[in-house]
N, C-alpha and C positions, 0 to 999 in steps of 0.2 A: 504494500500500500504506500502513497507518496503523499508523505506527511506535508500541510501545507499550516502555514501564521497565518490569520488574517485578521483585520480588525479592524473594526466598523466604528468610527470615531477611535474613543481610547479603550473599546472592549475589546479582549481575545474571541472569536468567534472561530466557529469550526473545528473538524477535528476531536483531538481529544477535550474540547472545555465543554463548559457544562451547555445544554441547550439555552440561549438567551430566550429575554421577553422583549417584546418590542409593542407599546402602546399607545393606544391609537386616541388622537386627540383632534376633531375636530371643532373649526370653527367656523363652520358653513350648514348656516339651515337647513341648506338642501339635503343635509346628506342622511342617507337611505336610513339611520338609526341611529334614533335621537336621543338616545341616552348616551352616546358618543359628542355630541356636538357642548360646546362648551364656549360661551362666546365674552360675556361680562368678566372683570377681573376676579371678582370671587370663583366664579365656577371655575376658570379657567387655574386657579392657584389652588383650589378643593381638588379636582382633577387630577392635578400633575403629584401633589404631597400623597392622595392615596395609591397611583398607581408604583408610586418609589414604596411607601410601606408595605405595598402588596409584591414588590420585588422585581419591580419592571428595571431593566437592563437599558431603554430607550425610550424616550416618549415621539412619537411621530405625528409630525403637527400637517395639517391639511386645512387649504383654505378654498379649497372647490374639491365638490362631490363628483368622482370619475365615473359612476355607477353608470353599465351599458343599457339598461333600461332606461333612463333617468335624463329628459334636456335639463341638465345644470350647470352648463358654462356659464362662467361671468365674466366679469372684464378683465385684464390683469393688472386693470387697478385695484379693483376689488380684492382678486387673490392675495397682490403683493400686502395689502395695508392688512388684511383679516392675518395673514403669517406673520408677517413684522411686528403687528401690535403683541401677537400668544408667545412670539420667542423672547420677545424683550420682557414680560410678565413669569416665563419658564424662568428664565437667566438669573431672576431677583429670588425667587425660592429654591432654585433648585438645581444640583448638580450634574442632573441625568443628561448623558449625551442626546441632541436635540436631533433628530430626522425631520428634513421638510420633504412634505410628499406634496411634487412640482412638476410640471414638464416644460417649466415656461422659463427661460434663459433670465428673465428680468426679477423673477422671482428667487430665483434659484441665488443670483448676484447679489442682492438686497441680503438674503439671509446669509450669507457664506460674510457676505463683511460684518455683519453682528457676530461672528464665529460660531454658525451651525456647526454641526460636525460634519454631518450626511447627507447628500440627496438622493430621496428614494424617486425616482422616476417611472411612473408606469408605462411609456413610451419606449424605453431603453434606450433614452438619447435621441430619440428617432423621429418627434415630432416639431420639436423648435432648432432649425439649422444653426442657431448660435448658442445654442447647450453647450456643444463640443467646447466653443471658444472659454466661456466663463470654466467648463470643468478643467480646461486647461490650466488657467491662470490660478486659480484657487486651488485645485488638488484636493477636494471634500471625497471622502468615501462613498461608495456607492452601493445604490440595490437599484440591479439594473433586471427590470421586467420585462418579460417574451412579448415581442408588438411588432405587429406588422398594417402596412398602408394598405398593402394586396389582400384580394380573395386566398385566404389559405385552403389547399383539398389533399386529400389523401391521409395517411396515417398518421396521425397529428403529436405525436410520441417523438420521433427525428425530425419535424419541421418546429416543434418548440425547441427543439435544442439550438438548430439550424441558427433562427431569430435571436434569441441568446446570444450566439456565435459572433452574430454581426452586433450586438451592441459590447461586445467585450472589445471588437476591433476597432469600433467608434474609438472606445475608453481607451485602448492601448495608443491610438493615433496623436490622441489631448496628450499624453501620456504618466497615464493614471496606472498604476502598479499594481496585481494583479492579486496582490494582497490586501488592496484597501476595496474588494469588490465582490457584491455576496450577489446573487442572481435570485428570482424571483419566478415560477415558472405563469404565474400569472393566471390565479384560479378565480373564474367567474370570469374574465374580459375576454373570454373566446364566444362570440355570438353569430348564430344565423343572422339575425336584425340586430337594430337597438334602436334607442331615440339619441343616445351622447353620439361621441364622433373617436374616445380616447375606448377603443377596443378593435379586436382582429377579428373582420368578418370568417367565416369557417362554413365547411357547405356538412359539416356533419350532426350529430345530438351532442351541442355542450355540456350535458349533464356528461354521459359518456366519457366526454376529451377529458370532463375537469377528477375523474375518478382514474382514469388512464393516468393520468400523470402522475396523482398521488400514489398509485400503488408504483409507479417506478421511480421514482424521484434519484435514487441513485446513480442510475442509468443519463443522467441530463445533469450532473455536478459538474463533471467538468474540471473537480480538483478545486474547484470554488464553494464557499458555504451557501446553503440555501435556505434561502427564508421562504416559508408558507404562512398564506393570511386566507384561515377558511374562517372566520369567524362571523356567522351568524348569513353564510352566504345563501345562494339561490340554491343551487345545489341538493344541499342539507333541506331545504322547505321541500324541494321536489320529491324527494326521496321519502321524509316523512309526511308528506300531504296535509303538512302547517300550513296556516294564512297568518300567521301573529310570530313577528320576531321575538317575543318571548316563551316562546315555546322551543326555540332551538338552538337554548342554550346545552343540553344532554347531548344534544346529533353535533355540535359545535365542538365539546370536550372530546368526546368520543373521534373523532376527526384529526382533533391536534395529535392525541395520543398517536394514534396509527399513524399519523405524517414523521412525529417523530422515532417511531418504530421503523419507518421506514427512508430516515433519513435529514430527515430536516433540521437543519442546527439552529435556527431563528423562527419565534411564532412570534405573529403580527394580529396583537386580540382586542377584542375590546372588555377582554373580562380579566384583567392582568391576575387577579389574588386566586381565581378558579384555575386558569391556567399553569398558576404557577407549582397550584396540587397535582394537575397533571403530570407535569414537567420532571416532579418528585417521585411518585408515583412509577410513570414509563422508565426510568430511570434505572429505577431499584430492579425493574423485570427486564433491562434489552442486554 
């Protein structure tokens, strides 16, 4: 096996360290699940203090909802000010390395000069042609997610790696080190349709591709740490024929477990203190 460092800000990630948390904090109405969204200063400093006492590793701040069902593009002034205002509010209580989930090069610049650590990109670099420039000059760690412009068809298992492939070669271009870069296989943003614009059309049943993946996750590392964010996804409702995202928090747990049984060195939740029983848990049995 070929032992690999990596780290994601100032954490060790992958390999032999422990599975991280990574916590999701948004600050946009729109987004799909509302007990995530967190916008005034109090919620937003309640938010960030319990997901550290629950043992979050990362807090990942989002200031538009990327949700492939979902039109909730804003402007990117919107984006940039809704990020700006949560990092600088994070920065005053709290230690935890800061991920902004971005795909917009002016966003991305705004927060990397406050000293983010991360950008999480669901694009994989691939949607704003001057990402590459700003990852260049700054040199933030990355989680770079499978996305494609084109119609993807066929076996969707080696054309998610493929996508990966090409944003790893963006990242090495900027030249961004292949240790400070964890991959995303990007579960839920493979759709027939949608109403957004930030997912990979697929001519196959996403439910399918996004269970495909997870049972091989291994198989698409790459020698890179891989982060999964199944938390409280489409997915999981389809399969248990829930209409209330409170009902699948159990198919949500049960998901992490198996992602990290099968590989995953980063989970991205919005349930940092249950996850982190998981985490404990899968641990003690893989």
């Amino acid at each position: 096996m070929i032992s690999y460092v990596n780290k994601l800000g100032t954490v060790s990630v992958g390999n032999s360290n422990p599975v991280r948390i990574m916590g999701i904090l948004n600050t946009s109405p729109e987004s799909f699940y509302k007990k995530s969204i967190s916008i005034g200063k109090k919620r937003i400093v309640d938010s960030v203090r319990r997901m550290e006492e629950d043992g979050a590793d990362f807090v990942d701040v989002g200031g538009m909802s990327t949700a492939p069902y979902l039109s909730t593009m804003v402007s990117e002034k919107t984006e940039t000010s809704r990020i700006i205002k949560a990092v600088k509010i994070i920065q005053q209580v709290s230690n935890l390395p800061i991920s902004v989930d971005t795909c917009r090069a002016r966003v991305a610049k705004e927060s990397l000069e406050l000293g983010v650590d991360i950008i999480n990109d669901v694009t994989g670099l691939k949607y704003d042609p001057m990402m590459s420039k700003i990852i260049e000059k700054y040199h933030p760690s990355l989680v770079l997610c499978a996305f494609s412009k084109k119609y993807i068809t066929g076996n969707q298992l080696p054309k998610t790696k493929n996508l990966l492939k090409e944003s790893l070669n963006i990242a090495k271009s900027a030249g961004i080190p292949s240790t400070k870069i964890v991959l995303d296989p990007a579960i839920g943003f493979f759709r027939k349709n949608g109403r957004g614009t930030l997912f990979t059309k697929i001519n196959s049943d996403w439910v399918k591709r996004d269970l495909l993946i997870l049972k091989n996750l291994k198989s698409i590392k790459m020698n890179k740490p891989i982060l999964v964010s199944v938390s409280n996804k489409s997915f999981i409702r389809k399969i248990l024929k829930k209409q209330h995202l409170s009902d699948l928090l159990a198919g949500t747990l049960v998901t992490e477990a198996v992602s990290i049984l099968n590989g995953a060195d980063i989970i991205r939740t919005h349930n940092v203190g249950k996850t982190k029983e998981v985490i404990t848990i899968t641990q003690k049995l893989s």
